[in-house]
N, C-alpha and C positions, 0 to 999 in steps of 0.2 A: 239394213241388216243389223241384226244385235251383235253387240260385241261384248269380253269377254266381261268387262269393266263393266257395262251397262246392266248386266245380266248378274254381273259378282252384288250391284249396289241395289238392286230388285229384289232381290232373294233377302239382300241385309235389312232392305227398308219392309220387306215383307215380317220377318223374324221380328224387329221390333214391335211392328203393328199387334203383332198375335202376344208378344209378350206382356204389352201394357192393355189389353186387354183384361177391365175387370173380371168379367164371366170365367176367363181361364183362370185367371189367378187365386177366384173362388173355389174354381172345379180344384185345381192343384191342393190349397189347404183343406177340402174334401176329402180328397185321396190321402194325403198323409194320413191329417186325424182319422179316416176308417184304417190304414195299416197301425197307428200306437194303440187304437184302443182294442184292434185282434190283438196286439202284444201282451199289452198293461192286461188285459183278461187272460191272458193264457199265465202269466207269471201270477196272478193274483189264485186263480183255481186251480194250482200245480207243485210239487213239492219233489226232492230229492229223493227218491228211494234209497229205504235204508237196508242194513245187510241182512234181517229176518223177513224185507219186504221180497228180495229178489229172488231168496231161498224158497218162500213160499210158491212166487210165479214160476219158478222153475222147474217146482215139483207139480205145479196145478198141469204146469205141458206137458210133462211126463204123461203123467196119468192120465190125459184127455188123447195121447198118443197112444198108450196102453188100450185104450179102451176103443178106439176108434181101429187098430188093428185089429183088435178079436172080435170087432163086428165084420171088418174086412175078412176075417177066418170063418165066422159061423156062411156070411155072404156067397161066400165062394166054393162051400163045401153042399151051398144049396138048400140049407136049413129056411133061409127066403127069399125064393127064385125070383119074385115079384119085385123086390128091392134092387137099384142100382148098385151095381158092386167095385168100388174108388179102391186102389191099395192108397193107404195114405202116406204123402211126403214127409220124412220127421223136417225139413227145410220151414216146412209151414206153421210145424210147431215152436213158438218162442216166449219164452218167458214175456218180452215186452207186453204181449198180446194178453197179461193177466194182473198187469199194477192198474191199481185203480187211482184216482186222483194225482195220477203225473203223465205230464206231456212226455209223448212220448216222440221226438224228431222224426226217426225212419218211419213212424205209421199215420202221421198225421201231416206232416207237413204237404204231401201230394193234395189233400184237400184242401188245405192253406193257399196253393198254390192256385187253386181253381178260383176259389174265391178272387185271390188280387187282381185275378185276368179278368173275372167277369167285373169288376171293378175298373180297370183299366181300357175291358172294351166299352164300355160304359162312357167313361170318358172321354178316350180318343174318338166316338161319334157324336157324342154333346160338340165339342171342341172341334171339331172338324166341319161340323153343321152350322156352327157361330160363326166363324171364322169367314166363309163365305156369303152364309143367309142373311148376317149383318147388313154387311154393305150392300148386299144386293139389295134388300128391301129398302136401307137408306138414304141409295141413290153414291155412294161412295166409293162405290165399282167405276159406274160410269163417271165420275169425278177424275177417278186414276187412270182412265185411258183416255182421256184428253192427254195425259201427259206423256200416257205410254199406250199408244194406242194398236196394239195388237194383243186382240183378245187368249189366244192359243197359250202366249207365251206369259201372260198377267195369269190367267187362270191357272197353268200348269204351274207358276212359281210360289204361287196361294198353296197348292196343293202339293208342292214337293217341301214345301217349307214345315206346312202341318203336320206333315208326317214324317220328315225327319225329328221334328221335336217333340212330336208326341211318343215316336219309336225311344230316341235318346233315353227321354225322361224313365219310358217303360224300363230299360234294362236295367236302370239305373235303383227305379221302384222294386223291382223284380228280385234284382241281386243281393239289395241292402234286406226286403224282406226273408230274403233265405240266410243269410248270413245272420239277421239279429238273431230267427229259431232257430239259429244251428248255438247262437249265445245263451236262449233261453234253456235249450236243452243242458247246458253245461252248468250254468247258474242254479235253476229250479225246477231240473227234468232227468231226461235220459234220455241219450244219442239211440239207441238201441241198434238193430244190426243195418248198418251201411255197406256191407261186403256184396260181391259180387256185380251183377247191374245195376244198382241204386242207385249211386250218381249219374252214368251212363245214363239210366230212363229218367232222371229229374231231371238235368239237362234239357235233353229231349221232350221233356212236359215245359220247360218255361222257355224254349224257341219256339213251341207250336205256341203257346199262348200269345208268346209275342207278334207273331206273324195276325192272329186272329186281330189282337189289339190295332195293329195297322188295316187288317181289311178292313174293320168298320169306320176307321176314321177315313179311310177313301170312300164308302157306303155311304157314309155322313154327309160330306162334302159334297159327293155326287147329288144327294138325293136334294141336300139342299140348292145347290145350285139352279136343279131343274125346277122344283119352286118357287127358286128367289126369294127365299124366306126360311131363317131356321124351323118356323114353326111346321112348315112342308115336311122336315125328316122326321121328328117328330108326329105327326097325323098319319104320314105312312107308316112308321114302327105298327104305331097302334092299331092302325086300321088293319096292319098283317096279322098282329098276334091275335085278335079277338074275331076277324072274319074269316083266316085260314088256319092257325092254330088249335083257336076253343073252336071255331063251326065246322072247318071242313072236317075236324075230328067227333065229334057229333054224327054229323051224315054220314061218315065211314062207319061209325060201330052202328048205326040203324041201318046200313046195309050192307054188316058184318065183311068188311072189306078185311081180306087176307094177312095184312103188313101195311097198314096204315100209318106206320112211321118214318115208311120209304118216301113219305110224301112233305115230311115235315122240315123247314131247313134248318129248326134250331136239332134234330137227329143228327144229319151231316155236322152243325158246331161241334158237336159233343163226342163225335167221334172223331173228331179231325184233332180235340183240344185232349182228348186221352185215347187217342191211337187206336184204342178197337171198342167197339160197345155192340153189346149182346141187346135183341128184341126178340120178344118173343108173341106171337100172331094167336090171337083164341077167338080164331074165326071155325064155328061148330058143325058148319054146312059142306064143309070141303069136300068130304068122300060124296054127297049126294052129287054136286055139281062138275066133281072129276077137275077140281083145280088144285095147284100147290096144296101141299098139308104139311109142308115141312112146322114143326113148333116154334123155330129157334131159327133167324139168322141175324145175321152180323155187316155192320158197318163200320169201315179202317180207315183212317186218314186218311189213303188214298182217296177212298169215294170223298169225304168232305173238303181234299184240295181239289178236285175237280170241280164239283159244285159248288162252293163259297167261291173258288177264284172266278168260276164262267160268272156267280152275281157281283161280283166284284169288278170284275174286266167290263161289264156290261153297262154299267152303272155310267164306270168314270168315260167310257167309249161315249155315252147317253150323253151326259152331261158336257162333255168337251164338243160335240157335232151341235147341237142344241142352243149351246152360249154362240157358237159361233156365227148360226144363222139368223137368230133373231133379235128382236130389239130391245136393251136393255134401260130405255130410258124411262 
């Protein structure tokens, strides 16, 4: 039976392994230097707006509000029936939305935030796929259960380990990069409007991000596991995006398939990592064949926690059944 000591000095001896681990420690000065040098470029191509800069952007939203009403007026009086007719929000109209050459925090940093995640999922499945695929392929797995020789509980402490330190690091990446743009905006930008749900939804943009960061690095881990070699997660990545991403979307649009991005699982990332995403289907045959003809639907986080976690859950179920039964040596 493991005990709590044995289990506490596993996980430790585990954590140092992953730390002195060159490859991570490469991946790590990676990820920094990509988050200073999105900084050092945003502070270098960015500047203070001054008090004739903001007067201008604040008359340009005026006026594009003025103007986008009495189209909303001629729209709706029926002058062009054929035209969609929006009453416009003034909420939507904002001066930030008209300085040119300064960052602007509230309207850019959401895409900032996309970037570090696809960055960090990046990482946490390089780093979760070393981590295992290592020793598997160099025979260092089975070294360590000679000494601990219960596969469930080595494997799961590899893998609780990894991704408690990969998550760590994330929040840690995550936090300092919103907090320096929230420095740069104040330094060499403009904060612009933060009121309302701003924070509420930014929040909520970098827990889903962080969550994604974690499934791939159990993805990672899984995948390399089941090939005993990091190069395995790796060939599968690949072999996914260019057999079902570029082909199977290919033979979708040569047989004008409906909603061909219901099929796709970086779709479900992308709504799962910004909460709703609009597609839209321009399949031309629909009335002939009496199928869907909707233009427009939408996928919400919801759908892509279900389907990233079923490949997620799938993965590491794969891989934990699979180490078990077979032979490692």
């Amino acid at each position: 039976m493991t005990t709590p000591t044995h289990t506490g000095s596993l996980l430790l001896a585990e954590f140092r392994r992953l730390v002195a681990r060159r490859f991570v420690q490469l991946m790590a000065v990676l990820l920094v230097g990509a988050c200073l040098i999105a900084m050092v470029s945003t502070v270098a191509s960015s500047h203070t707006p001054t008090d004739a800069e903001l007067r201008d952007a604040t008359r340009q939203a005026a006026d594009r509000l003025a103007d986008d009403r009495e189209y909303y007026r001629m729209c709706s009086a029926g002058s062009r029936p054929t035209m969609p007719c929006v009453e416009p929000d003034p909420a939507d109209y904002r001066a930030e939305d008209y300085l040119y050459g300064t960052f602007v925090f509230a309207k850019e940093i959401p895409g900032l935030v996309y970037f570090v995640a696809v960055f960090l999922a990046l990482f946490g499945f390089l780093v979760g796929a070393s981590f295992i695929g290592a020793e598997m392929s160099s025979g260092g797995l089975t070294n360590l259960l000679l000494w601990r020789p219960r596969r469930g509980v080595v494997l799961g402490a590899k893998l609780g380990v990894v991704t408690a330190a990969v998550g760590v690091l994330s929040v840690v990446v995550v936090a300092g990069y919103i907090g320096a743009f929230w420095g740069v905006s104040a330094i060499s930008g403009f904060a612009g409007d933060t009121s309302g749900t701003f924070w509420p939804d930014l929040t909520l943009l970098a827990v889903r991000s962080l969550l994604l960061v974690l499934a791939c690095t159990v993805i990672g881990f899984s995948i390399a596991a089941l090939g005993r070699h990091t190069a395995a997660a790796l060939g599968v990545v690949a072999a996914y995006a260019v057999l079902w991403e570029v082909g199977l979307r290919i033979v979708l649009a040569t047989v004008e398939a409906s909603k061909p991005d219901l099929w796709m699982l970086t779709s479900y990332l992308a709504a799962f990592v910004d909460g709703r995403v609009t597609f839209y289907s321009s399949y031309a045959g629909c009335e002939i064949y009496s199928v869907d003809c909707s233009n427009e639907y939408v996928l919400t986080w919801v759908d892509g926690t279900l389907v990233g976690g079923a490949v997620t859950v799938a993965a590491a179920v794969a891989a934990f059944v699979l180490t078990q039964r077979r032979d490692l040596a």
